[in-house]
C-alpha positions as CSV (number, residue, x, y, z in Angstrom):
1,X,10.0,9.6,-15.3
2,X,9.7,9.8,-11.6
3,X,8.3,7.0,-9.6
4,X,5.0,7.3,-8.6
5,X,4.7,6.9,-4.7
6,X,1.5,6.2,-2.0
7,X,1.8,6.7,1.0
8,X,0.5,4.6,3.6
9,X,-0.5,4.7,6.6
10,X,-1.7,7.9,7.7
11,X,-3.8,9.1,10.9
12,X,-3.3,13.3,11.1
13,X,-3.5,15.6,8.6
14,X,0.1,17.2,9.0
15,X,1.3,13.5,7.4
16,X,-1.4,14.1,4.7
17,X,-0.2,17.7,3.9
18,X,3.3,16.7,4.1
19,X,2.6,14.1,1.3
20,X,0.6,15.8,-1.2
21,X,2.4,18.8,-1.1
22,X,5.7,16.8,-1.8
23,X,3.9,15.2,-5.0
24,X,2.3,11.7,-3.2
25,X,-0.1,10.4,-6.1
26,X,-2.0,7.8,-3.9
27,X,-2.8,8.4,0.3
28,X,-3.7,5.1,2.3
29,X,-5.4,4.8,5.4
30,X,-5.3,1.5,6.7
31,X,-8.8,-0.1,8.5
32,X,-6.8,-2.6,10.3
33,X,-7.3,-2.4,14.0
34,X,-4.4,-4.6,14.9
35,X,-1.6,-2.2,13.1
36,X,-0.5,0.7,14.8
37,X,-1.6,3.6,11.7
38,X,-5.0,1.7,11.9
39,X,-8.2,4.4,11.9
40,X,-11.3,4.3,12.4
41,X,-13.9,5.5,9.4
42,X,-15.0,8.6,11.2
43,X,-11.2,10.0,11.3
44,X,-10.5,8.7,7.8
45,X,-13.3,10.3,6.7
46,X,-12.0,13.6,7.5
47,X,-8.8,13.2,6.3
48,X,-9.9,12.7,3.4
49,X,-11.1,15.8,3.0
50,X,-7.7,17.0,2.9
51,X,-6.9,15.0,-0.2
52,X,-6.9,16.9,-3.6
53,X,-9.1,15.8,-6.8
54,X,-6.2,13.7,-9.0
55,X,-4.9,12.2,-5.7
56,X,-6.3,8.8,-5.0
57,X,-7.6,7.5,-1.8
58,X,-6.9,3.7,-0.5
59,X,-8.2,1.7,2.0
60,X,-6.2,-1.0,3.2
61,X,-8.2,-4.0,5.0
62,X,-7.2,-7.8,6.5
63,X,-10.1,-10.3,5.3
64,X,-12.6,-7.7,6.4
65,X,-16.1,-8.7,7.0
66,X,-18.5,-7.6,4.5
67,X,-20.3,-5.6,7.3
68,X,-16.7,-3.7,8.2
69,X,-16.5,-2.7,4.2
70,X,-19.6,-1.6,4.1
71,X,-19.3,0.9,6.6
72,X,-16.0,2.3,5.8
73,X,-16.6,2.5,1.9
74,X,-20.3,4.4,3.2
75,X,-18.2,6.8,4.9
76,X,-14.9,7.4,3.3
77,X,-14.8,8.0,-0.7
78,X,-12.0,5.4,-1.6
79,X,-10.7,5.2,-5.0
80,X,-9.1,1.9,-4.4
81,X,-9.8,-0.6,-1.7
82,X,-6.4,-2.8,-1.2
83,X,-6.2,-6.3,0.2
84,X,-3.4,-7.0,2.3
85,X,-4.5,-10.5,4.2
86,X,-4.7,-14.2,2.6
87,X,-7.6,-13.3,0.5
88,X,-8.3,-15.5,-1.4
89,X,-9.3,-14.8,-6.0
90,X,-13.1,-15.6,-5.0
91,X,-12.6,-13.3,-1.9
92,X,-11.4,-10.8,-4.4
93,X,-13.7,-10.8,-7.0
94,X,-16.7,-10.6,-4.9
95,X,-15.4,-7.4,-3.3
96,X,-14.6,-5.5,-6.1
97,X,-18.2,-7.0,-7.7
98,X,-20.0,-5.7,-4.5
99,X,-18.8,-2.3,-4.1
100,X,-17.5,-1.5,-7.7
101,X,-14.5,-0.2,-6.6
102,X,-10.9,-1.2,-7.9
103,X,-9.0,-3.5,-5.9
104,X,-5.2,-4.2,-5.2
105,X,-3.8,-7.6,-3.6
106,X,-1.1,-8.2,-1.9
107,X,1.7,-10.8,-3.3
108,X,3.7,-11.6,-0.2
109,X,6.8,-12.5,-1.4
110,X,9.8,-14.9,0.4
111,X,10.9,-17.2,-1.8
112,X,10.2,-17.2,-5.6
113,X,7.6,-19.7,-5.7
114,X,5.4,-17.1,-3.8
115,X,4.9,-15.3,-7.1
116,X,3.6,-18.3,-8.8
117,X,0.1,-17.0,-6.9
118,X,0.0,-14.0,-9.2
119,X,-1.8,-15.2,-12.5
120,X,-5.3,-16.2,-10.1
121,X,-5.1,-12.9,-8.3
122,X,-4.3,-10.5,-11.5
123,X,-7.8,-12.6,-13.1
124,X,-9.8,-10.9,-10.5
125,X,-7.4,-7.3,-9.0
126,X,-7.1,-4.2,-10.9
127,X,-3.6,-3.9,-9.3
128,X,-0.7,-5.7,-7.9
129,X,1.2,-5.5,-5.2
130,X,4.3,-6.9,-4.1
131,X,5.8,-6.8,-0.4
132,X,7.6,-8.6,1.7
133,X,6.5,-11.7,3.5
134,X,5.8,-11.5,7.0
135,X,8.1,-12.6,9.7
136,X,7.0,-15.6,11.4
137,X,6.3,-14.2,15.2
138,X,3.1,-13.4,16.8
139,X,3.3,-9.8,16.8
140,X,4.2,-9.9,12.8
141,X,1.8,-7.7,11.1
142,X,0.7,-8.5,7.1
143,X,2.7,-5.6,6.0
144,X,4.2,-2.2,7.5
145,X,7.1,-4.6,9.4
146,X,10.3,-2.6,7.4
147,X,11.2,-5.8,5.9
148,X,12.2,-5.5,2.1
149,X,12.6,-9.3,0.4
150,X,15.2,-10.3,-2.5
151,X,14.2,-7.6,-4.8
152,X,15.9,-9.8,-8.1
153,X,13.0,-12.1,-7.6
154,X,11.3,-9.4,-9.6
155,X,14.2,-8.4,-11.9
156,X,13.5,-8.4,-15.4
157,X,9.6,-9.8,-15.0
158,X,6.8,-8.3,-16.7
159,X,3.1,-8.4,-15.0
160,X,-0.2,-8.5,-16.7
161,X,-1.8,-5.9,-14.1
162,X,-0.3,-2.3,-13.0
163,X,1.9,-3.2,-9.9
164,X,3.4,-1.3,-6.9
165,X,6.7,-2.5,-4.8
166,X,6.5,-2.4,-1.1
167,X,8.5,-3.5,1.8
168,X,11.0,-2.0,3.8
169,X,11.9,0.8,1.2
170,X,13.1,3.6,2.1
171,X,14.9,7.2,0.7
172,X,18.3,5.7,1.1
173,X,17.3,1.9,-0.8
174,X,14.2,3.5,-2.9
175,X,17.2,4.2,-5.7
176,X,18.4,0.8,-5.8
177,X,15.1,-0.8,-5.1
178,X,13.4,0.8,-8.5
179,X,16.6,0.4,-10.4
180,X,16.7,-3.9,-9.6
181,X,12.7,-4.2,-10.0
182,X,11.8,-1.9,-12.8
183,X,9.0,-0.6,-10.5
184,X,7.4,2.8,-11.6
185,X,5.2,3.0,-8.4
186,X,6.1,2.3,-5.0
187,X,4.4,1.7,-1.8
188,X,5.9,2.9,1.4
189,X,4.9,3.2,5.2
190,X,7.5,2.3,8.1
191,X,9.9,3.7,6.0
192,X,8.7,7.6,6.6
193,X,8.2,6.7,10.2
194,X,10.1,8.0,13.7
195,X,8.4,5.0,15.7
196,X,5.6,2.5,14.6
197,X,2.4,4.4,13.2
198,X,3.6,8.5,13.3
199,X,4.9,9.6,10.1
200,X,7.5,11.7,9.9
201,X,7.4,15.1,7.6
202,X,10.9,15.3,7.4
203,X,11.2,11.7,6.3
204,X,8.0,11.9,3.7
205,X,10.3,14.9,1.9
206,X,13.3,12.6,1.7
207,X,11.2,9.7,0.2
208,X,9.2,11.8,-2.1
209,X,12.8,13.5,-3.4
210,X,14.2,10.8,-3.6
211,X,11.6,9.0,-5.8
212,X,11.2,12.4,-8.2
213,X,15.0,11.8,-9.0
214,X,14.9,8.0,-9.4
């Protein structure tokens, strides 16, 4: 069964285009004004036009504001909002409470006791995800840094929520990335990019054929 694959990260609609018509089950935009694919509601909201019915939507936020959410879930239809910050289990469940939408958290992992964090955070998410840790440097974002992390820190575990593997994959590790992990959806960013926030058509193909014969 071919892995299931979201895309994240995009700001134009050729990126969009490019990664539904190669088979993309999920699209992210990411409401993060520090990162370089950040947008702002008003373009998200018509890139989401674009986007198919049986092709979900995600927002990605930082420890957003209540006031921020607000105004991006008024204006863009997101099927699931995902947390990629330090929020914490209470943080979680009073978002998902007060807009009713599902909600994946990040699990930044380094070392393995970074995954003792995920039986509070599957209590409260819908889904799981699991990327690499940040670098420690200023300029380190929470996630889109290219960066995978041991991926046998995962290797033969089982997790009570659906999950998705992120981090630094890529069409030529996506293989051995799904194969170590037992992933069957996958979250990738940088890793269709030509520089820092412009994805790449050509390199959205590769990924997506890739993960069809994985």
């Amino acid at each position: 069964m071919p892995v299931e694959v979201k895309i994240c990260g995009v700001d134009r609609p050729a990126a969009v285009e490019a990664a539904i018509d190669a088979g993309a089950r999920w699209i992210g935009f990411v409401f993060y004004p520090r990162s370089p694919r950040s947008v702002g509601p008003e373009l998200a909201q018509q890139l989401a036009r674009i986007v198919p019915t049986g092709v979900r939507t995600v927002g990605l936020f930082v420890e957003p504001d209540d006031a921020w959410l607000a105004r991006v879930v008024a204006m863009v239809p997101l099927d699931l909002i995902q947390l990629h910050g330090e929020e914490t289990p209470g943080r979680v469940r009073e978002i998902r409470t007060a807009w009713s939408i599902p909600v994946m958290t990040a699990i930044r992992v380094g070392e393995a006791a970074d995954l003792d964090a995920v039986p509070a955070q599957a209590a409260v998410a819908d889904r799981l995800l699991f990327d690499a840790r940040p670098p420690k440097r200023v300029t380190a974002l929470p996630g889109g840094n290219g960066l995978p992390f041991d991926w046998k820190l995962l290797a033969g575990r089982s997790w009570p929520k659906p999950w998705m593997l992120s981090g630094g994959l890529t069409a030529d590790n996506l293989a051995e990335a799904v194969s170590v992990t037992g992933a069957t959806a996958v979250d990738v960013s940088s890793g269709v990019e030509d520089r820092p926030g412009h994805k790449d058509v050509a390199r959205i193909r590769a990924f997506m054929a890739a993960a069809a014969s994985t």
